[in-house]
C-alpha positions as CSV (number, residue, x, y, z in Angstrom):
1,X,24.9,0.0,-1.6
2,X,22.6,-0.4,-4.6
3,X,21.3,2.8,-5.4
4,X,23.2,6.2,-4.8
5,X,20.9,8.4,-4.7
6,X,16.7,7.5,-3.6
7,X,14.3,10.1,-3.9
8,X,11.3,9.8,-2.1
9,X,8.2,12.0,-3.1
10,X,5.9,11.4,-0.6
11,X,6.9,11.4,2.9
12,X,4.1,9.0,4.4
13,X,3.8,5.8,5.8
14,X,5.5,3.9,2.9
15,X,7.9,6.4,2.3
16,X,9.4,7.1,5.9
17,X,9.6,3.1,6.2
18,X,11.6,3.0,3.1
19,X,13.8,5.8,4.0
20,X,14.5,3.8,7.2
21,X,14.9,0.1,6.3
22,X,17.5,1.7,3.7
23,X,19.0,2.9,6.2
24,X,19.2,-0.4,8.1
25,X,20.7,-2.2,5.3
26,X,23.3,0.9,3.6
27,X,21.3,0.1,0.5
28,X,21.4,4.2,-0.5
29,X,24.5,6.6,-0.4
30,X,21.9,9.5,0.1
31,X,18.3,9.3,0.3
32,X,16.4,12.8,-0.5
33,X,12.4,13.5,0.3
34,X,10.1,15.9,-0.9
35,X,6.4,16.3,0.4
36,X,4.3,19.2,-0.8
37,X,3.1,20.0,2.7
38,X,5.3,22.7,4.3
39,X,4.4,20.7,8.2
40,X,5.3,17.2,6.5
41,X,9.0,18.6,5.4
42,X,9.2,20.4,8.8
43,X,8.4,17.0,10.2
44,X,10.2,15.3,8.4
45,X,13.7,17.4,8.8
46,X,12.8,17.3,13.0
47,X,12.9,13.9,13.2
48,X,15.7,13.0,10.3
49,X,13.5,11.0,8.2
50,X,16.0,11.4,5.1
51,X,18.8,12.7,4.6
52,X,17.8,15.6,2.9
53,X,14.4,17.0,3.0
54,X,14.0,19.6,-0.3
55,X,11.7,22.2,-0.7
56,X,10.5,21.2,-4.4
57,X,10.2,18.0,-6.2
58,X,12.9,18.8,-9.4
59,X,15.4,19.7,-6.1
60,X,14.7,16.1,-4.8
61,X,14.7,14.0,-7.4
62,X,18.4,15.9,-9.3
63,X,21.2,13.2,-9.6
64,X,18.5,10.4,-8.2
65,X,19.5,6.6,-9.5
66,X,15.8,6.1,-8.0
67,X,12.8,8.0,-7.9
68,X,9.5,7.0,-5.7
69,X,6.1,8.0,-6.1
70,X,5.1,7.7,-2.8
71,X,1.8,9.8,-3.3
72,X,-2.2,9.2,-3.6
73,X,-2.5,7.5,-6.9
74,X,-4.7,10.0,-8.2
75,X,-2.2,12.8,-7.6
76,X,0.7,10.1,-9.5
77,X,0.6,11.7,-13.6
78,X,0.5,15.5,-12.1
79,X,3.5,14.8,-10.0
80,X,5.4,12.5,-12.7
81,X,4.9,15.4,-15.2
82,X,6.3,17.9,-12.8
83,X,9.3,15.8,-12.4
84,X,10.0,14.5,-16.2
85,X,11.9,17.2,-17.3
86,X,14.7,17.0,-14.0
87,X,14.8,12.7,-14.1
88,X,18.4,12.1,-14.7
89,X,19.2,10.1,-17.9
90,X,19.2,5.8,-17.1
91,X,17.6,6.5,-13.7
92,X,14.5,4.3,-12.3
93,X,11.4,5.8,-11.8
94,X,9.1,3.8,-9.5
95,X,5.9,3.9,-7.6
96,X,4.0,2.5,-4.5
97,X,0.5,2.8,-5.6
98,X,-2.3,0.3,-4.9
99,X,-3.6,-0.1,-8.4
100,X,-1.4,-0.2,-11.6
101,X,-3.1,-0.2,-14.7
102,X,-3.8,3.4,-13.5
103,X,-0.8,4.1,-12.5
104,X,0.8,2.7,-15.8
105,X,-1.8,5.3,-17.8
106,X,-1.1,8.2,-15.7
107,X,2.5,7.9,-15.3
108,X,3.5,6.3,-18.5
109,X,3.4,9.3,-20.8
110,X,5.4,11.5,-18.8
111,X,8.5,9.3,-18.3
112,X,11.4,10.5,-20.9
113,X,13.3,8.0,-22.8
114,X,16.3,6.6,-21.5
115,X,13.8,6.6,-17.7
116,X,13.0,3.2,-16.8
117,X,9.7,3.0,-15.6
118,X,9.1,0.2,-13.4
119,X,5.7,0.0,-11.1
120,X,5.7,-1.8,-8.1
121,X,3.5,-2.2,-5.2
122,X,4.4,-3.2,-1.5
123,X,1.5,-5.5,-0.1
124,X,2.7,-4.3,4.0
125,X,1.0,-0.9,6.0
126,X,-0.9,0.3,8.8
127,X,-3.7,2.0,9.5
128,X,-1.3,5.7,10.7
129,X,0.3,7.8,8.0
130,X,2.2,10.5,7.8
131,X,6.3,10.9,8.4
132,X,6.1,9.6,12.1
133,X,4.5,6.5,11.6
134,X,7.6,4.6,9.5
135,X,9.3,2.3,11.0
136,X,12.5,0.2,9.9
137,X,11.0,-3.4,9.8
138,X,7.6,-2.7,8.0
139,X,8.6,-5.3,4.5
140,X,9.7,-7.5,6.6
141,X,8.4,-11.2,5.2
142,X,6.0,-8.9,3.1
143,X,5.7,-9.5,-0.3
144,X,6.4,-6.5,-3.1
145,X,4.8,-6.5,-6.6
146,X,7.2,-5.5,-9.3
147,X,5.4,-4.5,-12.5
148,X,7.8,-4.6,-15.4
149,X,6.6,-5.0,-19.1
150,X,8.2,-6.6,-22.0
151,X,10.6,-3.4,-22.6
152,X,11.9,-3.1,-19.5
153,X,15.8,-2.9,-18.8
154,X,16.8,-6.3,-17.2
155,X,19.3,-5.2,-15.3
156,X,17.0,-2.0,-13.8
157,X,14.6,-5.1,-13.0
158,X,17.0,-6.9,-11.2
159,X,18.7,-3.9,-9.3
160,X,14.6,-2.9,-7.8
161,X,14.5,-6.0,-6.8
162,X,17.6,-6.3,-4.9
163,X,16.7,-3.4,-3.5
164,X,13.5,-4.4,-2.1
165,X,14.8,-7.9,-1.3
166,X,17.5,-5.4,0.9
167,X,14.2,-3.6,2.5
168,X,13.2,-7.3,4.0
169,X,10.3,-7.8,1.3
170,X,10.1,-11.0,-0.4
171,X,9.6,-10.1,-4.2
172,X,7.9,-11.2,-7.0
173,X,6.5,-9.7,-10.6
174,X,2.6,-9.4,-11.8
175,X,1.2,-8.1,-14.6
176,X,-0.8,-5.1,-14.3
177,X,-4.7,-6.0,-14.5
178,X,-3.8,-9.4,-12.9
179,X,-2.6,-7.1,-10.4
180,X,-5.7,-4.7,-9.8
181,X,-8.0,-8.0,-9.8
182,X,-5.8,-10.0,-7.2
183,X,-5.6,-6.7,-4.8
184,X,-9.6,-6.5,-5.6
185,X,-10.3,-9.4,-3.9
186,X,-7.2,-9.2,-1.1
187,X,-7.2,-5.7,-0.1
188,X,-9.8,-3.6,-2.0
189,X,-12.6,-5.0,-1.8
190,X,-12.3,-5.9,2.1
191,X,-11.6,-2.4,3.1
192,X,-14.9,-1.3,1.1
193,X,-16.3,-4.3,3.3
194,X,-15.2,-2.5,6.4
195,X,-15.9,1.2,5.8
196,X,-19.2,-0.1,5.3
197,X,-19.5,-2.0,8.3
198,X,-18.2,0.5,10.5
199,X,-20.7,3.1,8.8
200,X,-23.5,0.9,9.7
201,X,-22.2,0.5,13.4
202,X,-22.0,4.6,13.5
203,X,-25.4,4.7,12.7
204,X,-26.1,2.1,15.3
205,X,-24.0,3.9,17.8
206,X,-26.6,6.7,17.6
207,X,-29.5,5.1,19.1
208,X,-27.7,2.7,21.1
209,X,-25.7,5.3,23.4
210,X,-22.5,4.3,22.0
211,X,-22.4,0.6,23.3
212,X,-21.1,-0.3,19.7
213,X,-17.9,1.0,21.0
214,X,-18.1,0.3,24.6
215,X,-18.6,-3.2,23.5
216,X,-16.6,-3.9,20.6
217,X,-15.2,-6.9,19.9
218,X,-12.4,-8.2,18.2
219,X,-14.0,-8.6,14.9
220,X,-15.3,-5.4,14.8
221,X,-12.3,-3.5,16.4
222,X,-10.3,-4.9,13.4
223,X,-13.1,-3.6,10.8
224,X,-12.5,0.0,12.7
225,X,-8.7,-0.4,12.1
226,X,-8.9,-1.0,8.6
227,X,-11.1,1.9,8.0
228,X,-9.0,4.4,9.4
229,X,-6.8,3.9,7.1
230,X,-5.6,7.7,5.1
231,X,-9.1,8.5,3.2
232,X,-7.4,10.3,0.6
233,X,-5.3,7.1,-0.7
234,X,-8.6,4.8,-0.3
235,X,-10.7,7.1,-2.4
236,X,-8.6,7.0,-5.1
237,X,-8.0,3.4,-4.8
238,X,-11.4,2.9,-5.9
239,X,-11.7,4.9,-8.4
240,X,-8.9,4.2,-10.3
241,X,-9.7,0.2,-9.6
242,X,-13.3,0.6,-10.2
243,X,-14.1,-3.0,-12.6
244,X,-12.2,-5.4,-10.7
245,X,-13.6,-4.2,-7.7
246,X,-17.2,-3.7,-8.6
247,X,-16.4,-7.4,-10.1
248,X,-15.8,-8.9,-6.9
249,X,-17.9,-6.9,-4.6
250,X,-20.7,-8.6,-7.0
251,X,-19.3,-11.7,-5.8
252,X,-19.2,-10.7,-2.7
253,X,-23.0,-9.4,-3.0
254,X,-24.1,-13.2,-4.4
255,X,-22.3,-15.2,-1.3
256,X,-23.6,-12.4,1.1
257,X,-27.5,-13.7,-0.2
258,X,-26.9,-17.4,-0.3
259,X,-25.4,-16.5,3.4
260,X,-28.5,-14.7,4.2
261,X,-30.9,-17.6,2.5
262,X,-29.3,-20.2,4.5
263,X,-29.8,-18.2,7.8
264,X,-33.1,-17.7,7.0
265,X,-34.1,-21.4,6.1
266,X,-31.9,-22.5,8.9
267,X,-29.8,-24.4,6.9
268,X,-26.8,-25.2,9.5
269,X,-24.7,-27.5,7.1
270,X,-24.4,-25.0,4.4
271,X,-23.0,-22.2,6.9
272,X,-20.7,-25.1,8.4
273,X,-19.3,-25.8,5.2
274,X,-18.9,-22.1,4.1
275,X,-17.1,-21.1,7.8
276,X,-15.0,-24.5,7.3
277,X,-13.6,-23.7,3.7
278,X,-13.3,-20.1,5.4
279,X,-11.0,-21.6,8.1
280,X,-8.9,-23.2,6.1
281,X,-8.2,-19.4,3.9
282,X,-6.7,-18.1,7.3
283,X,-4.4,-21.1,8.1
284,X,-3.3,-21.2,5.1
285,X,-2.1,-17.6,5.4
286,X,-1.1,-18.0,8.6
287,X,1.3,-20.9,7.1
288,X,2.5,-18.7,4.2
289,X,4.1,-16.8,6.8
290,X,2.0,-13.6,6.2
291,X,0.1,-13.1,9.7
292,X,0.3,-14.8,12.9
293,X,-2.2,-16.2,15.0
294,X,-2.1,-12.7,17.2
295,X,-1.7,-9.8,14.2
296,X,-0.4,-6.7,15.9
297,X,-0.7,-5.2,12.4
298,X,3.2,-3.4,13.2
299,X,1.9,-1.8,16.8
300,X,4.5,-3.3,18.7
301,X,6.9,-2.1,16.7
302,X,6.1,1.3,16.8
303,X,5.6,1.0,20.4
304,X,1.9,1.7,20.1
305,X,-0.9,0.3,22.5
C-alpha cells in the first residue's frame, strides 16, 4: 500500500481507471470519489467504482494522503480553491490534465503550504468517458508525465511515482512548457487535425447521401474515433495550450502546402520521401512498445465491438 487514502475528483475515464488499477495492485487503503453530477455519483456508487462515493468535494478529499484532479482543465483553479481549505497537512495534491503550464497557474495559488503540489499527466485514454468506461489495465506500458519543480518534496516525488509505476505506467518527469509543446505536436494538435477532418467529411456526407460513412475506411474511421473524444476536456485543452499548438499547426499548415505543391506539379519522389520518413515515425512507435500493429485503442478490454 502506498497511499492510504486517494481521493479522486472527477469520476471519468481517467479517474474510474485509476480507482481500478489501485485496486488491482492494493496500492490505496481506501479510495474516495466525488463528481459534481448527482447521475455520475449515483453511477458511480451502482457499480462500486470507489470505495466511497461523497456528496461534496471537502467530504472526499478529508484525511486524503492523495488528492486527484480528475476534471476539465478549465474547471481545475475553481475546484482546487474549493478544496484548499480541507487538504490535510503533508498530503499530495495532483492532477491529470492535458496541459500544464495552465494547470500550474490555475492551481498553484490555491495549494496551502505544507500541500505538495505535483502535476502529472497520463499519456493513455479512449475515446468513452464517464464512470463506466474505466477499466483496470488502461496505464498499462503507457507512459505518465510527472511535473515536479525545483521545490518539490523528494520523497512526495518518489512516492507518485511508485504509485503510478503500481498503476502499470512507465514514468518519467517533464518540465511544464516542454510539456505543452511535446503534447502539441503528439496529441493536440492531431486531434485538431481530426475534428477538422471529420467536419469536412460531415459536410460531404450531406450531398453525398451518407456514403462518407457507408464507406469509411480505416483511416478515416480512426479520425472519427479521435474526435469523439469528451468535447468539454478538448475545448479547454486548446485554450489553455493555445501557442504551442498554433505553433505547430503552422507547421503543420507549411508541410500540408509543400504536400499540396508536389501533388500539383506531380512531383512523385518528393511525396515518396515524405511517406517513407513518415513510415519509419510509426515503426518506431510501434518498437517503443506504445501501439501495435492492430491498435484496439483499449476496446477489447472493455469488451467493446
Amino acid at each position: 500500500m502506498i497511499y492510504e487514502r486517494v481521493a479522486l475528483i472527477g469520476l471519468g475515464l481517467i479517474a474510474g481507471s485509476m480507482a481500478l488499477a489501485m485496486r488491482r495492485r492494493g496500492l490505496a487503503g481506501e479510495v474516495t470519489g466525488y463528481a459534481r453530477s448527482q447521475v455520475t455519483r449515483d453511477t458511480a456508487r451502482r457499480i462500486g467504482l470507489v470505495d466511497r462515493v461523497c456528496d461534496s468535494a471537502a467530504e472526499a478529499v478529508a484525511g486524503a494522503d492523495l488528492v486527484v484532479l480528475c476534471v476539465p482543465v478549465g474547471v481545475m483553479g475553481d475546484v482546487a480553491a474549493d478544496i484548499a481549505p480541507h487538504l490535510a497537512p503533508g498530503c499530495t495534491l495532483s492532477d491529470v490534465g492535458s496541459t500544464k503550464r495552465a494547470v500550474i497557474d490555475a492551481v498553484g495559488p490555491h495549494v496551502p503550504q505544507g500541500v505538495h503540489f505535483i502535476p502529472a499527466h497520463p499519456l493513455a485514454g479512449t475515446e468513452h468517458s464517464g464512470p463506466e468506461s474505466g477499466f483496470a489495465t488502461l496505464f498499462d506500458n503507457r507512459w505518465c508525465l510527472l511535473v515536479p519543480d525545483a521545490d518539490t518534496d523528494p520523497d512526495a516525488l518518489a512516492r507518485l511515482r511508485a504509485l503510478w509505476e503500481g498503476m502499470g505506467a512507465n514514468v518519467d518527469t517533464m518540465e511544464a512548457d516542454h510539456h505543452d509543446l511535446v503534447l502539441a505536436v503528439t496529441s493536440h494538435a492531431p486531434h485538431l487535425i481530426a475534428y477538422t477532418m471529420v467536419g469536412v467529411a460531415d459536410d460531404l456526407r450531406r450531398v453525398t447521401d451518407s456514403e462518407v460513412i457507408k464507406y469509411s475506411a480505416a483511416g478515416f474511421r480512426d479520425f472519427t474515433r479521435i474526435a469523439a473524444s469528451d468535447p468539454t476536456m478538448w475545448r479547454d485543452v486548446f485554450l489553455t495550450n493555445k501557442e504551442a499548438t498554433l505553433e505547430i499547426l503552422g507547421r503543420f499548415t507549411e508541410e500540408l502546402f509543400a504536400l499540396q505543391r508536389a501533388i500539383r506539379t506531380g512531383d512523385g519522389a518528393h511525396l515518396f520521401d515524405y511517406f517513407t520518413r513518415t513510415r519509419a515515425i510509426r515503426r518506431g512507435i510501434i518498437e517503443a512498445g506504445q501501439d501495435t500493429e492492430a491498435p484496439d485503442f483499449g476496446r477489447t478490454k472493455r469488451g467493446d465491438a
